[in-house]
C-alpha positions in Angstrom: 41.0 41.9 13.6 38.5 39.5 15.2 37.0 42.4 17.2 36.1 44.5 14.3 32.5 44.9 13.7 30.9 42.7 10.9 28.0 44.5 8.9 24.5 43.0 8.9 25.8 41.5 5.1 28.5 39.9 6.3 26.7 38.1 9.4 24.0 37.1 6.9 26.1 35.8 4.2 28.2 33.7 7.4 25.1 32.9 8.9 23.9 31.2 5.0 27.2 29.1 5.1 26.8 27.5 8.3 22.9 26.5 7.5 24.5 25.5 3.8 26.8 23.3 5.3 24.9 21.6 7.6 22.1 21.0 4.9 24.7 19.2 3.1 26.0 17.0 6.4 22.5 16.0 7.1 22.1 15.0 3.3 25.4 13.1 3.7 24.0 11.2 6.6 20.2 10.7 4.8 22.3 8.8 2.0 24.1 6.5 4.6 21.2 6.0 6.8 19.1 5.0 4.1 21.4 2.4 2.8 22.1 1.0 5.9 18.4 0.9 6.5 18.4 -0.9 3.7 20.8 -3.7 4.5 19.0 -4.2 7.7 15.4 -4.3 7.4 13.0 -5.7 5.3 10.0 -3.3 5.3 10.0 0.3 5.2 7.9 3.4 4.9 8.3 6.4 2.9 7.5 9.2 5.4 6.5 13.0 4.5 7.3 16.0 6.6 7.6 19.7 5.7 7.5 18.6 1.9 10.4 16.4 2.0 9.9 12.7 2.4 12.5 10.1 4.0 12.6 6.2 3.8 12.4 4.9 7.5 12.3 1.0 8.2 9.1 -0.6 10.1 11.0 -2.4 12.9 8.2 -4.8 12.8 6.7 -5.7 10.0 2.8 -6.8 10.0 4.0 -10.1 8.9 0.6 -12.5 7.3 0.5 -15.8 7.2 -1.4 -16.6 3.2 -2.8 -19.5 5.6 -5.7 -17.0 7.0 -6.6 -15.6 3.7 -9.4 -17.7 3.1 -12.0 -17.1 0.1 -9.6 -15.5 -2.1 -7.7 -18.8 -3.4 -7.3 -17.2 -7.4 -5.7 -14.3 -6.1 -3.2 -15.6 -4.2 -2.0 -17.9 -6.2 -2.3 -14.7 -9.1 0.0 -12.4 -7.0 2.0 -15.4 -5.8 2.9 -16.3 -9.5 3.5 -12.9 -10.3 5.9 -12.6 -7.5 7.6 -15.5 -8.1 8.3 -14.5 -11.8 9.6 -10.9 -10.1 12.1 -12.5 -7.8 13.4 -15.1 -10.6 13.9 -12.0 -12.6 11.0 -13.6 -15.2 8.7 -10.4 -16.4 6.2 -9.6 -13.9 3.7 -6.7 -14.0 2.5 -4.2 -12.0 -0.7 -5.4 -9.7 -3.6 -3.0 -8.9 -5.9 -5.1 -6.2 -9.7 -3.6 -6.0 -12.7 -4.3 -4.7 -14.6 -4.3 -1.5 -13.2 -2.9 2.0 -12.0 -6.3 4.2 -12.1 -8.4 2.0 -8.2 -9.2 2.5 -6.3 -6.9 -0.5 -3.5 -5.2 2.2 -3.4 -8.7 3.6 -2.5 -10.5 0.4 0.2 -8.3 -0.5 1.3 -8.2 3.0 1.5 -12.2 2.9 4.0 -11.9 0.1 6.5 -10.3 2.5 6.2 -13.1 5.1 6.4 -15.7 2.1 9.4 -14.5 0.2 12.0 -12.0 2.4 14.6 -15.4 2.7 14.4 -15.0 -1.2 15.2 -11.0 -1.1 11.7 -9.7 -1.3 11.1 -6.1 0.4 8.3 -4.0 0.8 8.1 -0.4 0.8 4.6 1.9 1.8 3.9 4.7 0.2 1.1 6.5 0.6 -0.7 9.0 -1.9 1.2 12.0 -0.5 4.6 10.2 -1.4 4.0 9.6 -4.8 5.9 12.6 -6.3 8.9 11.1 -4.7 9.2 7.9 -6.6 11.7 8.8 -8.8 13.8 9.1 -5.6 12.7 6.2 -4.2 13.3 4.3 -7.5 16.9 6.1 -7.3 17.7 5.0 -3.6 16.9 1.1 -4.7 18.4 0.6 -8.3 20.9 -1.6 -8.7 20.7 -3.7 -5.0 20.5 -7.3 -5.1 17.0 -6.9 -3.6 13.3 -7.2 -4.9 11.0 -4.5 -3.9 7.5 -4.1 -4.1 6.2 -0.4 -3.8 3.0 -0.6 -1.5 0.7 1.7 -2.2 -2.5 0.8 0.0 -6.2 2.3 -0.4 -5.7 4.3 -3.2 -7.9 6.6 -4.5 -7.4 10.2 -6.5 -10.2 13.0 -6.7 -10.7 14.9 -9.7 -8.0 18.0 -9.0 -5.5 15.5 -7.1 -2.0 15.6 -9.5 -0.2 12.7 -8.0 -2.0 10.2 -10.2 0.3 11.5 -13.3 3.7 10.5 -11.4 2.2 6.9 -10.9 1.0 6.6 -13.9 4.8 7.8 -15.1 5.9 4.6 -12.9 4.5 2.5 -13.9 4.7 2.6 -18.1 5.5 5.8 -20.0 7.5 8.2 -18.1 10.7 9.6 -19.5 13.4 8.0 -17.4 13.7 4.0 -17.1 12.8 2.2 -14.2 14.7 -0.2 -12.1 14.1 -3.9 -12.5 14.1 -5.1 -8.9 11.1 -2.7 -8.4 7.2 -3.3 -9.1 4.2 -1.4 -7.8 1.0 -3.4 -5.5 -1.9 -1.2 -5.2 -4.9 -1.7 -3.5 -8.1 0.4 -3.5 -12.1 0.3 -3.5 -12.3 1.8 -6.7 -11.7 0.0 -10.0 -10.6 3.1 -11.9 -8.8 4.9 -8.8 -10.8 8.0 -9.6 -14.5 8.6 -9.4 -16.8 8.7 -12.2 -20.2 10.6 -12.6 -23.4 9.4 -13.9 -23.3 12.4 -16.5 -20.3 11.3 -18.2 -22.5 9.1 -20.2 -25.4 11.8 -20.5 -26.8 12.9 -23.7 -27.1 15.7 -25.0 -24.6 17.4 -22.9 -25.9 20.4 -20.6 -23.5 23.9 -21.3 -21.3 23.5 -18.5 -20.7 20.2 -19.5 -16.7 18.9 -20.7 -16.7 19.4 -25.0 -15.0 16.0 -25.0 -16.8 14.4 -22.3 -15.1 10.7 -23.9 -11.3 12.2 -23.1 -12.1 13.0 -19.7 -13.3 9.2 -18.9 -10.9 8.1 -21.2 -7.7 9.8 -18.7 -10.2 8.6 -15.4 -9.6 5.0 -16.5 -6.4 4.9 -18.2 -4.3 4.9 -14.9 -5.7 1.6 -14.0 -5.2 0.3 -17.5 -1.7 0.7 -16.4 -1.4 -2.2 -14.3 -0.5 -5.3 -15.5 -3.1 -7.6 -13.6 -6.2 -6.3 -11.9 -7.7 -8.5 -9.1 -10.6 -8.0 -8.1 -12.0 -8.9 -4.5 -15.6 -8.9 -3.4 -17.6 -9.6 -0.3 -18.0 -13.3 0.9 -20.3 -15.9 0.9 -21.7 -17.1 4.0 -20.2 -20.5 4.3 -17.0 -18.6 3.6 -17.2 -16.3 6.2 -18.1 -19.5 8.9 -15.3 -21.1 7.8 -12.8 -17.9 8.2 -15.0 -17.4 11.5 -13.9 -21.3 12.6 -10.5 -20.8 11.2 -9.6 -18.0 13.5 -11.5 -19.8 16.7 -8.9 -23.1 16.4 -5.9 -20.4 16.1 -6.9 -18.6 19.1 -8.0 -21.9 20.7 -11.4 -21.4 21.2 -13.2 -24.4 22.4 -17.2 -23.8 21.6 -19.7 -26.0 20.2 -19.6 -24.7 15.8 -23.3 -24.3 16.2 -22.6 -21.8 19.1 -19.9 -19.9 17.6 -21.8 -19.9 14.2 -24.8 -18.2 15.4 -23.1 -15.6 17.4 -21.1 -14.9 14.2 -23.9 -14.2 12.4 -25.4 -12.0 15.3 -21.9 -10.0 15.0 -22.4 -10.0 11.4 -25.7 -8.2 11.4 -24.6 -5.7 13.4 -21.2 -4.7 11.0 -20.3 -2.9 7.8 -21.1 -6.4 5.8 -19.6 -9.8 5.5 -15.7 -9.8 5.5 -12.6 -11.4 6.4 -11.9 -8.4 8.6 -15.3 -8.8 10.1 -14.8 -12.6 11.0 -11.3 -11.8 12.4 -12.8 -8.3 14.4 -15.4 -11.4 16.1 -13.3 -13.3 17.2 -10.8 -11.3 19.0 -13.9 -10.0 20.5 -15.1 -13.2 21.4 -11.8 -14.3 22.6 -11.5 -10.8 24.7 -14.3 -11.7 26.8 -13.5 -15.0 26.9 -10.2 -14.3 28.7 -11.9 -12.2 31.2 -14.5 -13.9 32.2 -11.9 -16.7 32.9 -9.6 -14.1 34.8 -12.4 -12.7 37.1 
């Protein structure tokens, strides 16, 4: 019987049982992975490929130390209290972190991590792409003895972007509850998360204008509304960014006169997107680069 021809049909319908079955083995081993990804690690990543995204763990973390965040005192001890609160299973809100580029937003929520994993925190990145999978994300963590925090770093949505509305579900108002050992960080350079144009305020309205010009500004700033705390971050003074600039020379061990070190700071400083954090750490691994040459030649 096994040598009888089998008719196109047939090898098609065998041929959709084999790729059925092994769909269903490799969502079997997704499952197991992921919670044993879980167990082991303390970051992760939500990665997105063909559609379908998949939690993968960062093997090694970008661990801060809240010792180099400099300048930005209030909000770390803002987002440290908050934390806190969410690991002692106190309320704690959602925390959308805006404001300038460098100016140590991915750092501050990074610092958490290195602060608080003995005490169960986690971290999770998700970028814009992997918002529509939060539900599945929120599935894959309820009910472990964890805390996570849902990274969701330089965020920004344009005008005929969707993904906004599955945050926005997240975070207060969606039809299905969320778990408690999970809360969303955000950072971004806009306020709002979505751009605003000058003729939203303009009056009177030209004909291709929106009818209800208010709704339309009203739905571009309700999505931040939906975070519990907003901090906001702006660019440094300059004795701040000397003193982050001297901070990082004693870490690397850097032995040059301040007044030396100072002025070649605010050479490199002139010549860069504006005063930062980021900018003060880019100098001095630059400095310390040459440094380490010169003393190798």
């Amino acid at each position: 019987m096994s040598d009888i021809p089998r008719s196109p049909e047939q090898l098609y319908i065998q041929l959709l049982e084999k790729v059925d079955n092994l769909l269903s083995l490799l969502q079997a081993q997704t499952t197991e992975s992921s919670d044993d990804i879980l167990d082991e690690y303390i970051a992760f990543q939500w990665r997105q490929q063909n559609g379908n995204g998949r939690l993968t763990p960062i093997k090694h973390p970008d661990l801060i130390d809240s010792t180099d965040l400099i300048g930005i005192d209030s909000q770390l001890e803002t987002l440290d209290r908050n934390t806190r609160q969410f690991l002692n299973n106190a309320p704690a809100n959602h925390v959308l972190l805006w404001g300038d580029r460098g100016t140590g937003k991915s750092s501050l929520v990074k610092s958490m991590l290195m602060r608080y994993f003995d005490d169960g925190l986690r971290l999770i990145s998700v970028g814009k792409e992997g918002l529509v999978h939060l539900p599945e994300i929120a599935e894959l963590v309820w009910g472990r003895s964890e805390r996570y925090i849902l990274f969701c770093d330089d965020l920004a949505f344009n005008e005929d972007e969707p993904e906004y509305r599955e945050l926005k579900a997240m975070l207060e108002g969606g039809i299905s509850a969320q778990p408690e050992n999970l809360l969303i960080y955000a950072t971004s350079n806009r306020r709002h998360l979505m751009p605003r144009q000058v003729n939203e305020n303009k009056f009177p309205l030209d004909d291709e204008d929106e009818l209800y010009p208010r709704e339309s500004t009203e739905e571009k700033v309700s999505l931040s509304d939906r975070f519990g705390l907003r901090l906001a971050f702006y660019h440094i003074p300059q004795n701040t960014y000397l003193k982050i600039v001297s901070h990082y020379a004693q870490k690397r061990g850097l032995t040059i006169p301040t007044s030396e070190l100072h002025r070649a700071a605010l050479e490199w400083e002139a010549s860069s997107s504006g005063r930062s954090g980021r900018v003060a750490f880019q100098f001095i691994t630059d400095l310390a680069g040459k440094l380490a040459l010169k003393n190798n030649v």
